[in-house]
N, C-alpha and C positions, 0 to 999 in steps of 0.2 A: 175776674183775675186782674190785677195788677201788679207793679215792682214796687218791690219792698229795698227800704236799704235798711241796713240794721246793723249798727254798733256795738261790740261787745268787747267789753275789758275784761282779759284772763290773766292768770298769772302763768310767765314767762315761762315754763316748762316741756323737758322733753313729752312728748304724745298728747300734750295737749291739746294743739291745732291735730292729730288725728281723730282725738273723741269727740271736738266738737265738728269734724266733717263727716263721723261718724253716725253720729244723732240726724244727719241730714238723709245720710244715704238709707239709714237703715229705714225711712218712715217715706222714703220716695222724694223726698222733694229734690229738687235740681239747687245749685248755687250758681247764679247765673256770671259774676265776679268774685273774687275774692282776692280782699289782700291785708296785709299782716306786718308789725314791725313793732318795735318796743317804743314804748309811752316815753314819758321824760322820767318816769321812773321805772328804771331795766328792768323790775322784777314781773312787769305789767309790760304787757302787751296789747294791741289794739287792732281789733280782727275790726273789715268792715267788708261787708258780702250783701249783694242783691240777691232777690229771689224774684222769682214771679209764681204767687198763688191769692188764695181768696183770703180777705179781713180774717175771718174764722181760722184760719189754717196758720194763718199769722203769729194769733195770740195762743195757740198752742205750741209753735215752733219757740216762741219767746219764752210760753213758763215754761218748756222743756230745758232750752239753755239754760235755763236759771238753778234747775237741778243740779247743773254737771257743778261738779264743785271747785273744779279749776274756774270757773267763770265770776267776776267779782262781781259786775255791772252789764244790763246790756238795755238798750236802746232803741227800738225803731226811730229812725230819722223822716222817717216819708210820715212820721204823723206831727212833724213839728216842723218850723221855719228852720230851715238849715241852709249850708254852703256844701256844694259835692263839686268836686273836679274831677276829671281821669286826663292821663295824659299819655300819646300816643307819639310812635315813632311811624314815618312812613317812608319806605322808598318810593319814587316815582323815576319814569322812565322821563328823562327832559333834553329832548336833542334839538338842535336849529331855532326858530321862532316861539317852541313852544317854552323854554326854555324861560321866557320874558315871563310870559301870560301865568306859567306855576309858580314863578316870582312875585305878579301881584296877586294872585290868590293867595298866598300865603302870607301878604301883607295885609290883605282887606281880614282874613281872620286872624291877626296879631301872632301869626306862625313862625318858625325860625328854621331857617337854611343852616344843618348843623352839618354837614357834608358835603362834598359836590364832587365830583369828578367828571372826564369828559361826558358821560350821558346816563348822568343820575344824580336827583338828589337826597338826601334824606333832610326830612324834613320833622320838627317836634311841634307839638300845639299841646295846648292844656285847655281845657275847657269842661264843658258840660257833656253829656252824650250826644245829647243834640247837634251840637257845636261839630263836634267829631264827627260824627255819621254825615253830617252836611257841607265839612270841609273833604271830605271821598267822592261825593256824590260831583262837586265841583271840579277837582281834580279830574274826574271819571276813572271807572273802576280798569277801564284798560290799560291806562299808565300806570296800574300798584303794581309793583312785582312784590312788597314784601309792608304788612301793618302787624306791627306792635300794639299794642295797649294795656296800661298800669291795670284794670279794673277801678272800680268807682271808690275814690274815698268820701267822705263828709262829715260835717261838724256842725253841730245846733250853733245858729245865731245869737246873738246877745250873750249873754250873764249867764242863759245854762249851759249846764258842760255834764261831760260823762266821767268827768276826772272823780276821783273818791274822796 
């Protein structure tokens, strides 16, 4: 078992994102992110959702997408050189001296103090999952009162593209 990311160009329409979270649920599998927004051509949209299951399970989930017919294009990215980001909102509890120390944490991972009040910050990063899950762990889990997170996007490296 692994995470799969996987790319899919659909056309822009109402019930569309329900048939193809439809095709997901109905066969079991989980969507472990997902997210959704129009291409640079409105009529296309650009679905990009992790899973975690086996290679096999994968390439079934793929020609199944390929059936729906709202679907134009779709892609696994976890089988090609690609760029994925997600980006994440975080409060943290920050009173007295600690106040410093979540300060340069969030400098040593290139993070931004996008709120602050007397004993809180909210705080944004973009990165990798990695990145994320290890800017928490830093932090520690007892200062979050509250995380946000985009889900994963990504885009094949160089010259390929998933555009039509």
């Amino acid at each position: 078992m692994q995470q799969h990311l996987i790319s899919v160009l659909m056309e822009n329409e109402a019930g569309s994102l329900s048939r193809l979270v439809g095709l997901f649920s109905q066969r079991g599998y989980n969507i472990e992110t997902l997210n959704v927004a129009p291409t640079e051509d409105p009529t296309i949209s650009r679905l990009t959702l992790t899973t975690i299951t086996s290679p096999e399970k994968i390439e079934q989930i793929t020609k199944q997408l390929h059936k729906l017919i709202e679907v134009v294009k779709v892609i696994n990215l976890s089988n090609n050189v690609h760029v994925e980001r997600e980006l994440m909102l975080i409060k943290v509890r920050a009173t007295g001296s600690v106040r410093e120390e979540i300060k340069r944490s969030a400098d040593i991972f290139r993070a931004q103090i996008v709120d602050v009040t007397a004993n809180l910050y909210t705080i944004q990063i973009v990165g990798d999952t990695a990145k994320l899950d290890g800017f928490i762990d830093v932090i520690g889990r007892e200062r979050i009162l509250e995380v946000v997170r985009s889900g994963v996007i990504g885009i094949a490296r160089g010259e390929k593209t998933l555009s039509l």
